[in-house]
Structure formats: structure tokens, C-alpha cells
C-alpha positions in Angstrom: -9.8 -17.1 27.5 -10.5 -19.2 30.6 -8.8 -23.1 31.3 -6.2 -22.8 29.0 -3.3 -25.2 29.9 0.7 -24.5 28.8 3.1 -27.3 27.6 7.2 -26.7 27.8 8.7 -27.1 24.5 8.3 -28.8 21.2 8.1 -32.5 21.2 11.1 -33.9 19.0 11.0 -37.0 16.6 10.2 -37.6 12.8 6.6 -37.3 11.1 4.9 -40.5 11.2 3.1 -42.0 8.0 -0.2 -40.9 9.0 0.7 -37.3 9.9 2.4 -37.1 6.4 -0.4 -38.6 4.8 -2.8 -35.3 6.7 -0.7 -33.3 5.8 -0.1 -34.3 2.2 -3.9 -34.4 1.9 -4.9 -31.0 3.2 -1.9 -29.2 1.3 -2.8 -31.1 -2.0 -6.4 -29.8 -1.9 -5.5 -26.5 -0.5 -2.9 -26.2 -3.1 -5.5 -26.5 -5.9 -8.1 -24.5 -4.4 -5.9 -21.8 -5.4 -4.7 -23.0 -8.1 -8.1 -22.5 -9.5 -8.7 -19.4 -7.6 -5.8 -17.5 -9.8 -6.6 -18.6 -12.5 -9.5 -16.5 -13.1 -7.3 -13.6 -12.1 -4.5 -14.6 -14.6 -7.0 -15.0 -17.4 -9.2 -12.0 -17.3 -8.3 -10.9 -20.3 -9.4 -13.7 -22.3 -12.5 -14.3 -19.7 -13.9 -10.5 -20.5 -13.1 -10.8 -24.6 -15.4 -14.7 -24.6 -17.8 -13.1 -21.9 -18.2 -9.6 -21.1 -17.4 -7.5 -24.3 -20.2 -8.0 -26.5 -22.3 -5.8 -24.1 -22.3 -2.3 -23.3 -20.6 -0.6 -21.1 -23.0 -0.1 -18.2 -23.6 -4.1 -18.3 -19.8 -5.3 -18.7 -19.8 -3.0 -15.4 -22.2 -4.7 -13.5 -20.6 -8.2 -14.2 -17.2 -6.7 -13.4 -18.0 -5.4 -10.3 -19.9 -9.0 -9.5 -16.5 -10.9 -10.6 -14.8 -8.8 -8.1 -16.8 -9.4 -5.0 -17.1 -13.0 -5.9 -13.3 -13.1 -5.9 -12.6 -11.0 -2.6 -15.5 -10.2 -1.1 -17.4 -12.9 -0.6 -14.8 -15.0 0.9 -15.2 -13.8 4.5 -19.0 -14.9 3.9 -17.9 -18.4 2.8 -15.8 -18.3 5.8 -19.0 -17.7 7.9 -20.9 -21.0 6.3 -18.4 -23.5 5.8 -17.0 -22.4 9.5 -20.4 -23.2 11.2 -20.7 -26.3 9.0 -17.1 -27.5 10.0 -17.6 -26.7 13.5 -20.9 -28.7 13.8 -20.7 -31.5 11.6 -16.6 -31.8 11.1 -13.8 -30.9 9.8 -13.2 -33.8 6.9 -16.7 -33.5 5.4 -16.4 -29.7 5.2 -13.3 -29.2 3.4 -14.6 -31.8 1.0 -17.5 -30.0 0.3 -15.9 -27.1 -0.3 -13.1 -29.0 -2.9 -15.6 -29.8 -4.8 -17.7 -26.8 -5.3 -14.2 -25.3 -5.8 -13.0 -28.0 -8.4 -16.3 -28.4 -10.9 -16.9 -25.0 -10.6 -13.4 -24.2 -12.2 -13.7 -26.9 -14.8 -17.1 -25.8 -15.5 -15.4 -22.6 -16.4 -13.7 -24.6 -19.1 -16.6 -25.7 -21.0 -18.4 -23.0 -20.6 -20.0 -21.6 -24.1 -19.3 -17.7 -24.4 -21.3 -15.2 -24.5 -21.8 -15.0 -28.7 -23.3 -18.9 -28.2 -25.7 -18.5 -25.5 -26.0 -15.1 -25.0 -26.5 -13.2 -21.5 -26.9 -16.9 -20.1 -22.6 -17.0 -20.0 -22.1 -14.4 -18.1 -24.7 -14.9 -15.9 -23.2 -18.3 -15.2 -19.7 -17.1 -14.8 -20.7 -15.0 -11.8 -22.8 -17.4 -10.3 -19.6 -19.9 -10.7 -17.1 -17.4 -9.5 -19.6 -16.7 -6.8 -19.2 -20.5 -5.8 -15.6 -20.2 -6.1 -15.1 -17.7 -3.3 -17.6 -19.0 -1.1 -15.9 -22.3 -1.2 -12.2 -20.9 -0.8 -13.5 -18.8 2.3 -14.2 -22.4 3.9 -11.3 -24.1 2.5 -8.5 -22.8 4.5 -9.7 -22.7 8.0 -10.3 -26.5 7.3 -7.4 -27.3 6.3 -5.4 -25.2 8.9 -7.3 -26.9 11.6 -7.2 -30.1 10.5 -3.9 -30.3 10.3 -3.3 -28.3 13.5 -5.3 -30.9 15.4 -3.5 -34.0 14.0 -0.2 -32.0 14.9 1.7 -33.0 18.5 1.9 -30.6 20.5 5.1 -28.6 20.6 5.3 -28.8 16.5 2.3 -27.1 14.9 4.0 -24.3 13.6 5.9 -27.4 11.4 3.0 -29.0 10.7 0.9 -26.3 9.8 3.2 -24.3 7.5 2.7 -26.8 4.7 -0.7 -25.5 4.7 0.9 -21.8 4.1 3.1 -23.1 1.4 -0.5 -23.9 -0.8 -1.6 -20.0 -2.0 2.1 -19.9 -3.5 2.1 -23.1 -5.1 -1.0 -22.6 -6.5 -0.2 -19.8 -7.8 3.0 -21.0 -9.2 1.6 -24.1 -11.0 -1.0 -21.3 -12.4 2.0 -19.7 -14.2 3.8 -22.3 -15.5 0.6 -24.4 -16.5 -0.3 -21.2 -18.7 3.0 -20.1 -19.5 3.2 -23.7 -20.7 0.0 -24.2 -22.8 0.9 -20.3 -24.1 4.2 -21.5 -25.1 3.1 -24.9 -27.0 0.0 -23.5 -28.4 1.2 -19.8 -29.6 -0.7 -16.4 -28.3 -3.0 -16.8 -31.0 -4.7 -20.0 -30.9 -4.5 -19.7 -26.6 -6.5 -16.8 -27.1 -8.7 -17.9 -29.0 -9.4 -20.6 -26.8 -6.3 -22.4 -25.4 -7.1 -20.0 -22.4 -9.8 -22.7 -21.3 -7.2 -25.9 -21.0 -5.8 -24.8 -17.8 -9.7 -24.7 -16.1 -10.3 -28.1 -18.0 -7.1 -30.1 -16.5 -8.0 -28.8 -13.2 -10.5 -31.9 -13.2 -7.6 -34.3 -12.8 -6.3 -32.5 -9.7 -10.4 -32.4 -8.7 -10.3 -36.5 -8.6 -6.5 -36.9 -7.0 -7.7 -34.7 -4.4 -11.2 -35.9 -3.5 -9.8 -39.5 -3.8 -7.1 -38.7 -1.1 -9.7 -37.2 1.5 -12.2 -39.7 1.5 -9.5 -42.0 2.6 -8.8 -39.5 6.0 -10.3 -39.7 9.1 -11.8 -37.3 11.0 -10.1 -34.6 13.3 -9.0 -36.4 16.6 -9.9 -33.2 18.7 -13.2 -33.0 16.7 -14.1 -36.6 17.7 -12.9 -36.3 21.3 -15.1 -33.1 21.6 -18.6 -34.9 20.3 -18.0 -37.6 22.3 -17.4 -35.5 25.3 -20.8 -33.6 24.1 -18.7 -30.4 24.2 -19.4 -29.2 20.7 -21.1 -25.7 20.0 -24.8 -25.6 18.7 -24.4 -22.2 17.4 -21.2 -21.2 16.6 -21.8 -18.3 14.8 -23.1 -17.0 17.9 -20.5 -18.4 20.6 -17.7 -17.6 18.2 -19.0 -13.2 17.3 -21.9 -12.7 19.8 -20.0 -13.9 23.0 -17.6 -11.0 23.9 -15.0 -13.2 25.1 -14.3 -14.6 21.8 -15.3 -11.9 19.6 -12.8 -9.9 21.3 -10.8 -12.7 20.7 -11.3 -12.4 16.8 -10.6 -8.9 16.6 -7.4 -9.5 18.4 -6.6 -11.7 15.5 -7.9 -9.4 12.9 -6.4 -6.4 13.8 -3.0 -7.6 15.6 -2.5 -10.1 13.3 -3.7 -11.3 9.5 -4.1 -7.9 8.6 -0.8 -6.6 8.3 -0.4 -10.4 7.3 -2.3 -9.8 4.8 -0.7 -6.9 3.1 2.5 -7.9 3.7 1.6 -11.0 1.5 -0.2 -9.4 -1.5 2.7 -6.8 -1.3 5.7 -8.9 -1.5 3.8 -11.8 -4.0 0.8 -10.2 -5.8 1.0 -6.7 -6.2 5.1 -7.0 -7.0 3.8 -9.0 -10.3 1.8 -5.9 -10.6 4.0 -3.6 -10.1 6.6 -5.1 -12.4 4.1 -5.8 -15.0 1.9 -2.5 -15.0 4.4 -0.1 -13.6 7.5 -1.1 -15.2 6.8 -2.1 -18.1 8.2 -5.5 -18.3 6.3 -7.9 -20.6 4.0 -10.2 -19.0 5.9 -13.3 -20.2 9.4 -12.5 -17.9 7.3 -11.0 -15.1 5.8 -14.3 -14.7 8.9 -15.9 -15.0 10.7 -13.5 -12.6 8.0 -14.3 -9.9 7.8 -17.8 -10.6 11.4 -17.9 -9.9 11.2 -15.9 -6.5 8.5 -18.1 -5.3 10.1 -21.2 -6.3 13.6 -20.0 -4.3 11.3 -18.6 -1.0 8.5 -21.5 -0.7 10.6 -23.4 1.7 10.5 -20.9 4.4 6.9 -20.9 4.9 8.1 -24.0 6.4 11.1 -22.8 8.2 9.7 -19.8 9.4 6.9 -22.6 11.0 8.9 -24.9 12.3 11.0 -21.9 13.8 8.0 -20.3 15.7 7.6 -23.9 17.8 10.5 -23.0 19.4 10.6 -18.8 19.8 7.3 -18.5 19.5 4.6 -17.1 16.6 4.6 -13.8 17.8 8.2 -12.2 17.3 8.7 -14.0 13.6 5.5 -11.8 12.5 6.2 -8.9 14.4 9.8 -8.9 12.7 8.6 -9.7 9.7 5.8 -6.7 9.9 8.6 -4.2 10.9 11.2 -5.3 8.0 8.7 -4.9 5.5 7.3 -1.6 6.3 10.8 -0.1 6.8 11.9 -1.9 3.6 8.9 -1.9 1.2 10.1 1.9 -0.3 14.0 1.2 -1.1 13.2 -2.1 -2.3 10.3 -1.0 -5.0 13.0 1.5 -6.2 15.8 -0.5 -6.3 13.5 -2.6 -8.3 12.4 -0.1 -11.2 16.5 0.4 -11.9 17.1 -3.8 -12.3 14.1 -4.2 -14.0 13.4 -0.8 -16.1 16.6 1.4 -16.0 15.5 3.2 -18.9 12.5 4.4 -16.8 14.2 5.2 -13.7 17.0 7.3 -15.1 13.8 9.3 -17.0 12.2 9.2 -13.7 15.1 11.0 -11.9 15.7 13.5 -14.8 12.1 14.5 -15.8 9.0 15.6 -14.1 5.4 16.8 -15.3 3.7 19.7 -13.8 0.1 19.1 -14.2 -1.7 22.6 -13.7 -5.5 21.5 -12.7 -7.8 23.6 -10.6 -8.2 21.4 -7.5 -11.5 20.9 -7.7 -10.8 19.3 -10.8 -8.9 16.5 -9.1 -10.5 12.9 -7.8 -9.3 10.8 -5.7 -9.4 7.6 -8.5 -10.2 4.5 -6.3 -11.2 1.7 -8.8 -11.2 -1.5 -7.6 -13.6 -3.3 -10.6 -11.8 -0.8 -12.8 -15.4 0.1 -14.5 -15.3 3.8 -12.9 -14.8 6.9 -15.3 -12.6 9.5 -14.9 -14.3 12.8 -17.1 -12.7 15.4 -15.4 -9.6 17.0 -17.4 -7.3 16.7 -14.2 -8.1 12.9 -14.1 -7.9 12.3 -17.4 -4.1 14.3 -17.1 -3.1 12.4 -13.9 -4.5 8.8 -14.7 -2.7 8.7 -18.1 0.8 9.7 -16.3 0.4 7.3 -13.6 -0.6 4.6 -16.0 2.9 5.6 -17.9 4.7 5.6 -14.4 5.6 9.4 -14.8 6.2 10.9 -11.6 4.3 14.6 -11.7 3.4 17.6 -9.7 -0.4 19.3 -9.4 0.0 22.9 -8.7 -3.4 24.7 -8.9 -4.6 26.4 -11.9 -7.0 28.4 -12.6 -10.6 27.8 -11.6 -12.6 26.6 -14.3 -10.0 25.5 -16.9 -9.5 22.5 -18.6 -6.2 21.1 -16.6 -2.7 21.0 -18.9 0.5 19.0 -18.6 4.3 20.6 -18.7 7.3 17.9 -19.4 10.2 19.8 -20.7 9.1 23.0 -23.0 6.2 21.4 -24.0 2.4 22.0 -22.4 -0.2 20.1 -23.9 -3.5 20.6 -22.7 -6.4 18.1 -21.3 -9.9 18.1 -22.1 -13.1 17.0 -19.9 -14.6 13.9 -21.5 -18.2 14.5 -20.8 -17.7 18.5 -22.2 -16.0 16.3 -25.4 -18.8 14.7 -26.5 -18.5 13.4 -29.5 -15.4 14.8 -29.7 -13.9 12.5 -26.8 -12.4 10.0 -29.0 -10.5 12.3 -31.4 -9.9 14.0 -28.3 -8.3 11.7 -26.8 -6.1 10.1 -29.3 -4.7 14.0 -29.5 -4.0 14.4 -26.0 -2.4 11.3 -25.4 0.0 11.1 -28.6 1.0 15.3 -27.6 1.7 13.6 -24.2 4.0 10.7 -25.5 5.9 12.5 -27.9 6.7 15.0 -25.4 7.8 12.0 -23.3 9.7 10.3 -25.9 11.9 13.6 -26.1 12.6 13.7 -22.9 14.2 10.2 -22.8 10.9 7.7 -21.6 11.5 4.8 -23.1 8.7 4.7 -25.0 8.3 2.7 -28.5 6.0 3.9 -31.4 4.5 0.8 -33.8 3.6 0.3 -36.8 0.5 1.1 -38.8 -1.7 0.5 -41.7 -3.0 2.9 -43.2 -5.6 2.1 -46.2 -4.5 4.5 -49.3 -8.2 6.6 -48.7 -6.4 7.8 -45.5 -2.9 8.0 -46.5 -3.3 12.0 -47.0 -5.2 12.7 -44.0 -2.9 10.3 -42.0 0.6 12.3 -43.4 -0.8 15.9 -42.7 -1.7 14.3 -38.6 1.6 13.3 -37.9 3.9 16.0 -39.3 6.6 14.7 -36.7 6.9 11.6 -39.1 7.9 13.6 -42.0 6.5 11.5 -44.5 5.9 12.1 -48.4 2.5 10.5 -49.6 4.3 10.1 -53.0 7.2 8.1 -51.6 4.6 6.1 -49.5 2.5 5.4 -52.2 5.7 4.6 -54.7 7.1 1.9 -51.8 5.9 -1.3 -50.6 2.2 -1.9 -50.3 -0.5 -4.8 -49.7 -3.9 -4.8 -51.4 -6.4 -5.8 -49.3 -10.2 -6.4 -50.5 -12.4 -4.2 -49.0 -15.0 -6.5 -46.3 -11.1 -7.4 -44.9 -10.2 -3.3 -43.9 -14.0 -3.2 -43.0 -13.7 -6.2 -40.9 -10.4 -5.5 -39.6 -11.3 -1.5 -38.9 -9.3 0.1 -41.1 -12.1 1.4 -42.7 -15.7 2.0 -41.6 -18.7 0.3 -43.9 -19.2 4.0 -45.5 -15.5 4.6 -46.3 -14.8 1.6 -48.0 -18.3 1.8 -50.2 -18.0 1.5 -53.8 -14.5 0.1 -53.5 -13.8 -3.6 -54.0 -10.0 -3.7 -52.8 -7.3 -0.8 -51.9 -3.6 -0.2 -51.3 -2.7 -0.2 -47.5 0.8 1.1 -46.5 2.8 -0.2 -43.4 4.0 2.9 -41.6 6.7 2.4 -39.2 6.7 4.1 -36.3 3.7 5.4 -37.0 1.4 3.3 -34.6 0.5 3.9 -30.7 2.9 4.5 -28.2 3.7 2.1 -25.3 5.8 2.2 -22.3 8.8 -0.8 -22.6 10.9 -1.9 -20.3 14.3 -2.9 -23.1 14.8 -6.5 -22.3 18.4 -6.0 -23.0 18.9 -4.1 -20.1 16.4 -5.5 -17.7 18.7 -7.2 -14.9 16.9 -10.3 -14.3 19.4 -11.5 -11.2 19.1 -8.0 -9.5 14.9 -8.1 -10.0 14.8 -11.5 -8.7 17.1 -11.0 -5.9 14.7 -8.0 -4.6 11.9 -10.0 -5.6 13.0 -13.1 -3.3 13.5 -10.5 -0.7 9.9 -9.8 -0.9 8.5 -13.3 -1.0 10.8 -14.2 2.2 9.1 -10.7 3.9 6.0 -13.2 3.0 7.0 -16.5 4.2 7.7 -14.7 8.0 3.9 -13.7 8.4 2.3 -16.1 7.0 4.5 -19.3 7.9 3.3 -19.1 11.6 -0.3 -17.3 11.1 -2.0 -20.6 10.8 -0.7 -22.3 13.9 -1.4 -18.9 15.6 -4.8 -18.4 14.4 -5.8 -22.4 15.7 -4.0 -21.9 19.0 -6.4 -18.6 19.9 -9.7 -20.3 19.6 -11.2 -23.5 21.6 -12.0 -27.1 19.8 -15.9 -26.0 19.7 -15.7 -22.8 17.5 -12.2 -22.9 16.1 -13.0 -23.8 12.1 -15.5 -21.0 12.5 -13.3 -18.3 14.7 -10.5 -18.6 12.8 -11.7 -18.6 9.5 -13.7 -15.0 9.3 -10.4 -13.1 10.6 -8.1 -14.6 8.2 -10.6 -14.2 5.2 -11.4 -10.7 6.3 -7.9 -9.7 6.8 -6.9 -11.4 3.4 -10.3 -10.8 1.0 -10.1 -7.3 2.1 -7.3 -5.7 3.1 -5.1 -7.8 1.2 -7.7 -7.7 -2.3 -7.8 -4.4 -2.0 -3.8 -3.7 -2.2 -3.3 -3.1 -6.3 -6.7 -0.5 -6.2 -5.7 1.2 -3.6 -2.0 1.8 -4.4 -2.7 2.6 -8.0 -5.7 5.5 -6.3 -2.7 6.7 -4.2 -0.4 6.9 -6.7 -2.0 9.2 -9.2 -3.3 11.2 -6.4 0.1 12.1 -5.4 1.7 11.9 -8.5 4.2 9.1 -7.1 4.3 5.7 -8.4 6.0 4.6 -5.0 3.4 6.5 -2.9 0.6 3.8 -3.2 2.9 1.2 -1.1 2.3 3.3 2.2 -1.0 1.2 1.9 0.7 -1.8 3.1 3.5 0.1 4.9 0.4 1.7 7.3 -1.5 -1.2 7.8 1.5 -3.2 8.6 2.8 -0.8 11.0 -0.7 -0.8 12.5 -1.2 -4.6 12.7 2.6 -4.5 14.4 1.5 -2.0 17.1 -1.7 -3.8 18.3 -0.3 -7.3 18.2 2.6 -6.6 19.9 0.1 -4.9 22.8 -2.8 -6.9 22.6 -1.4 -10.7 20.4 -0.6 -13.2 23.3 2.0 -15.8 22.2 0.0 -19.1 21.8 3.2 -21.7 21.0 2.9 -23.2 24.0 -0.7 -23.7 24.4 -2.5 -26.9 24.4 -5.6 -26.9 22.6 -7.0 -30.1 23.5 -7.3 -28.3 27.0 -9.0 -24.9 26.0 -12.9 -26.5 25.8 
């Protein structure tokens, strides 16, 4: 990049009031943005029961897979129109723009009837919402980083700038405790039924702190300085990906930079929540807490990591931190599953399946909306072990036949759900309760519930579980509750044609007679030792992205930087990074693994560290008010 000028060392001396007061501003915004960006993520639960699930299945699809790319995908588009805008009107008017799409279309979210009110209109609306949501978070952060990059003195950007970086964690910590808080005072119950909306409603309040705070900032000095030199860029979608010079630029920046970044981050901060959560088994409730934790103890290193690379440079903090995590990433998931689930890991290292499949049988189970279908009997084997964390073998089986599954002495065959018909459900409830009580015997710790079983069924229930070895006439002489008969209609205990002619029944509480599920025994989960490895991760975090922001401003000129900066980052994020838990989970039941999905990050972090340490100059010392 031509007449770019070099300063020696950082300038010393404290923040002034003004530079704390950009910086406060930008962060405070930024901080919310994604605050209300994971929420949606955190809430999907409830969001699909008020919006999605009173359609069928081919239409809850469609609006799944919308949600998706309106949460990942679309970002690197938003990065496109709010980076033009920023680079031709400003920086302060731009980020406010995008705060507030961002802000009233969260608390919109809030008030938003479902879809048994208004019908198809809700979750129509969502997605058009959630669409507005990623657009505005893909211009969001390259306004912000700039900003505050061109308010910073030279010699101390890296400081400046890594406040910015500290924002996707803290929004995503005050997420958690916001709804771990409203959970907690409200109950599960009545925050399901709609508590779930309180944390989109009081994002209004941060809406008005934050617009009130950047209407009262000025624009970017380097902005001003550049329209009154008539420097700017009247196209700078072009000058920023049509020019070579700079396009190479931004491939540099892609490639040897924000994506390992990128991974790295939803490694060590969003796919260890799902790892602990999904994988191990620990209940949603610690997880949280565990991570909130972590986050809490790493945050400040964004900003030492920052102010570190003003003096040694951008460059050999992410490299380091790109070549720690991909030699680490392995032995510190493992070491994980024995603080967190030693139950499972001692299983684990005792007890394999051998799933017999023909090969052709066998898909490769990439899912990102998680609205694909698995119907082959080899998938259906495979994706039920992985989602149980039990490590397994494929050998190949005969062609033609339905695949089976060996743990211990005991085979239990799988079944093709298409060939099922209308067979799949019963189907399915055999294979997978063969499959857990094989598991259970060989030491998984899995828990069986309870059940209630309307008297009508009692018989049929007591012959289907024979492993029970229950007496119908010592069921029916012990405790029972009589329930009238539109309440086991209503709450599916019996169907409208069983429970004709009756007007109330006996139903019995069967212990352990319930579905199976996959615990992690919060007695023994070792909450210092998972939060230990857990801080470990997040401090993998705060070393690439502390210094990617500063990094990512110093590589492009005054004229085109909102825009060249932004696409990379959002590209390198929205899709490599999005992408992480899909990808892992597809790897996993390929190879039968639950650690084999994190060479996903491990590759692409190795990758990024190769080209940036070739192709990444070290910008520290560059001034930017001399690259137009």
C-alpha cells in the first residue's frame, strides 16, 4: 500500500476525558448490540415454541433456516451497506443508524404477539426483525473500531481499541445473567411462558442510554480532516474490492488474520458453552454459570493483550495465540469432560460401540439450521450416539442391511425412517430405549424418569418394559391420581379415541419408567477444574481478538477503512466462526469422536497462522492519518 508513513513507539500519558468519553460511548453501544444479538440465540427455545411450532414441518424449516442466515449470514452483507455508508457520509451517523435498527428491532421482539394471535404474520415478522438485526451488527463493529481507532494517539491503539473487543463478551455476559436472573425470580414456568420476552423489552433502556450518549460525540477527526481535504472515496465498494491493491489487501486480512480469529473465538467462548451443555451433559443453568464465570475472570485481557501489541506489535500476540490454541484445543476439551462429566469420561475410556452400517448407508450430517433429516439406518445409529457423546466405530456391513449397534454383548438393530413409515415412531422409541439400556449397563451415566401411565395402558405399558419388573396388581393396589379424562387428552396421555366414553381414570407414577437422558452428576462435576480450563479458553480468545481491531484499522486508508475493514472481519466471524458448533457436531458423528469436530478450528487456525505470518505485515507502527 503506497505513502504509508511509520512512527517509533507508543506515545505515553493518561486518557484524557474526551477519549474516555469515545471510548465509553462506542463500547456502551457495541456492548448492547450484542447483547441483543445473543439473545435470540439464548432463547430459541422459547422463540420456536411462541413462533414456529404450530406449523409443519416443511414451514418451521423454512423460517429456521431464514433465522440462521439472518443471524450469520447476512452480517458480511450489512458489513457491505453500513461500510459504504460510514465511509461516505461518517462514522458517528452510521453507527447510530445501525443502534437503532439494532435496539427497536430487539425490543420489538418483546412485544411481538406469537404466532397463535396473529397467525403466519409472527413469524414472518420475526425474520424480517432478525434480518434487521444482522444487517445492523455487520455495520456496527467496523464503526465502532474505527471510530475509536481514529480518536486514538498514535502509538496506543491497540489500548484504545481493545475496549471495543471487550463488547461481544460482555454482551454476552449481561445476556446470561439478565436471563439467568429473570429465570431465577420468575421460575421456569412462568419465564416460559412468557418471562422469555423481558430481557428483549429492557433492552429499550440500554436503546435510549446509548443513543443519548452518541448524539452528544463528534465526528471522527480523521473523517473530518479527509472531507475537508476532498480526499474521501465516491465509491468505496469499488476502491475498497474492485481495486487490486486493496482487495488483495482484504484477503490478506481474511485469510491471515480474522479467520483463525474467528474460530479461535467461537471455540474458546461459544462452542465451549456448547460443548459443555450438549456434549457433557451439564445442565444449562451451571454451564451458564461456569462460562459467565470464565468470561468475567478473562475480559480484562482483551485489554491487556491491546495495550501489549502497541508495544511488540499485533502480529506475534495473534500468531501465538493461533499456535497455543491449535496445539492445545484437544487436551484441553478432554481434560474438560473429566472436571465436568467424570461419569462420562470413565464410560468413555471403558466402552465403545461398533456400529456395523454398509458404507453407503453413511452421511456426512452437516446441519447448520438443524431442519435436515437423517432416514438412513446408519445416521439414525450414528446421530443418536453422538448426540449421547458415545464414542463408536463404523466397520462395514453388509450391503443392503439396515445398520446395528454393538456396546457390550448387546446388538440392537437400526431401522431406515423413510422404509418405517408409519412405523417410524414406534420404531424409534424401540431403538433408542434398546440403545440406552444397553448403555446404562455398561456404566453411562444415564438417568431414566418417571412416568404416568393412565390405568387403560397400565397392561400394555408392564408387558413393554419387562426390565422394570413390575406387577400390574401391585401398581394398581399403590398410590394413584384420578385425573378427568379432557386433562389425559389434553396432556397426551391419551388420544381423543382412547379416553372416549370415560369421564375420569386412575394414572400411576412409574419410577424409572420414563425416557432416558444423558447427566452429568452435579456432585461430582468439578466446577474449579471446568472453570480453570474454561478461563484458559477465554484467554486463547482475548490474544486474537484483543489486537485484531487495531490491526484491521491500521491495514486500510481513511477513505475506505469503515468499508475494508468491516467485510473481512464479518466474513471471517459470520462464517467461519457461525459455522463452528455445525460443523464440529457433522465431524463428530462422522468419525465417531466427540473430540474430532475441534480439528475445525484447530485447521483453520493453523491455516490463518501460516498465511499471516507470510503474507500479515505488522501495522503497530503505522500512522494512518498518512496512508490517504
Amino acid at each position: 500500500m503506497a505513502n504509508i508513513a511509520s512512527v517509533d513507539g507508543p506515545k505515553a500519558g493518561p486518557m484524557t476525558g474526551e477519549e474516555k468519553k469515545v471510548i465509553f460511548a462506542s463500547s456502551l453501544g457495541t456492548v448492547f448490540e450484542w447483547y441483543d444479538f445473543y439473545l435470540y440465540g439464548s432463547l430459541a427455545t422459547y422463540i420456536g415454541a411462541t413462533y414456529f411450532t404450530q406449523y409443519p414441518e416443511a414451514t418451521r424449516n423454512i423460517f429456521t433456516l431464514l433465522a440462521f442466515a439472518a443471524g450469520f449470514l447476512v452480517r458480511p452483507f450489512g458489513a457491505l451497506v453500513f461500510g459504504r455508508l460510514g465511509d461516505l457520509v461518517g462514522r458517528k451517523y452510521t453507527f447510530l443508524v445501525t443502534i437503532l435498527i439494532m435496539g427497536l428491532s430487539t425490543f420489538l421482539v418483546g412485544i411481538l404477539p406469537g404466532a397463535a394471535t396473529i397467525g403466519i404474520a409472527a413469524p414472518i415478522i420475526l425474520i424480517g426483525l432478525r434480518l434487521l438485526q444482522g444487517l445492523a451488527l455487520g455495520g456496527e463493529y467496523g464503526g465502532a473500531a474505527t471510530y475509536v481507532a481514529e480518536h486514538a494517539p498514535h502509538g496506543r491503539r491497540g489500548y484504545f481499541t481493545s475496549w471495543i473487543q471487550t463488547t461481544a463478551t460482555l454482551g454476552l455476559f449481561l445476556s446470561l445473567i439478565v436471563i439467568v436472573g429473570v429465570q431465577f425470580l420468575m421460575g421456569k414456568e412462568a419465564f416460559a411462558a412468557w418471562g422469555w420476552r423481558i430481557p428483549f423489552l429492557v433492552s429499550v433502556v440500554l436503546l435510549g442510554i446509548s443513543v443519548w450518549i452518541r448524539l452528544k460525540m463528534n465526528e471522527s477527526p480523521a473523517f473530518q480532516r479527509m472531507k475537508a481535504e476532498g480526499k474521501g472515496s465516491k465509491a468505496p465498494l469499488t476502491e475498497a474490492f474492485g481495486q487490486w491493491k486493496n482487495a488483495k489487501i482484504a484477503l490478506i486480512a481474511l485469510l491471515g488474520a480474522t479467520m483463525g480469529q474467528a474460530v479461535v473465538w467461537y471455540g474458546g467462548q461459544f462452542y465451549a458453552l456448547f460443548f459443555l451443555q450438549n456434549v457433557l451433559k451439564v445442565d444449562l443453568q451451571s454451564a451458564n454459570i461456569m462460562v459467565a464465570i470464565a468470561l468475567f475472570l478473562g475480559t480484562p485481557f482483551f485489554v491487556i493483550f491491546g495495550a501489549l501489541s502497541d508495544r511488540i506489535g499485533r502480529k506475534p500476540i495473534l500468531m501465538a495465540g493461533l499456535l497455543i490454541a491449535a496445539v492445545t484445543y484437544t487436551p484441553l476439551f478432554k481434560a474438560m469432560t473429566w472436571t465436568a462429566n467424570p461419569a462420562l469420561a470413565e464410560a468413555q475410556a471403558s466402552i465403545r460401540a461398533t456400529v456395523t452400517a454398509d458404507p453407503a448407508d453413511c452421511k456426512f450430517q452437516f446441519n447448520p439450521t438443524g431442519t435436515s433429516k437423517f432416514t438412513n439406518s446408519c445416521d439414525v445409529a450414528t446421530a443418536f450416539l453422538t448426540k449421547n457423546s458415545v464414542p463408536y466405530d463404523v466397520v462395514p456391513g453388509p450391503a443392503g442391511q439396515p445398520a446395528t449397534i454393538k456396546i457390550g454383548d448387546e446388538t440392537i438393530p437400526s431401522f431406515d425412517v423413510v422404509a418405517a413409515g408409519d412405523k417410524a415412531k414406534a420404531m424409534t422409541g424401540a431403538f433408542e430405549k434398546g440403545v440406552n439400556i444397553a448403555l446404562h449397563d455398561a456404566g453411562y451415566p444415564l438417568n431414566r424418569g418417571a412416568i404416568k401411565v393412565p390405568d387403560a395402558k397400565l397392561d400394555a405399558f408392564i408387558a413393554a418394559n419387562p426390565e422394570l419388573a413390575l406387577n400390574a396388581d401391585a401398581v394398581r393396589a399403590g398410590e394413584k391420581q384420578t385425573m378427568p379424562a379432557d386433562k389425559l387428552v389434553a396432556d397426551k396421555l391419551l388420544t381423543a379415541d382412547e379416553a372416549k366414553g370415560a369421564t375420569d381414570m386412575a394414572v400411576y407414577n412409574i419410577a424409572k419408567g420414563g425416557s432416558f437422558s444423558m447427566v452429568a452428576d452435579p456432585a461430582r462435576v468439578n466446577w474449579i477444574g471446568t472453570i480453570a480450563i474454561l478461563f484458559v479458553l477465554v484467554l486463547y480468545v482475548t490474544m486474537v481478538y484483543g489486537p485484531i481491531a487495531a490491526l484491521l484499522v491500521e491495514l486500510f486508508p481513511t477513505r475506505i477503512r469503515y468499508t475494508g475493514m468491516s467485510l473481512p472481519y464479518h466474513i471471517g466471524n459470520g462464517w467461519f466462526g457461525g459455522l463452528l458448533p455445525a460443523m464440529a457436531f457433522a465431524m463428530s458423528a462422522a468419525k465417531g469422536d466427540i473430540y474430532f469436530g475441534l480439528w475445525y478450528p484447530i485447521v483453520f487456525a493453523a491455516i490463518t497462522l501460516v498465511i499471516g505470518l507470510i503474507f500479515l505485515p505488522e501495522t503497530k507502527d503505522r500512522d494512518i492519518h498518512a496512508m490517504d
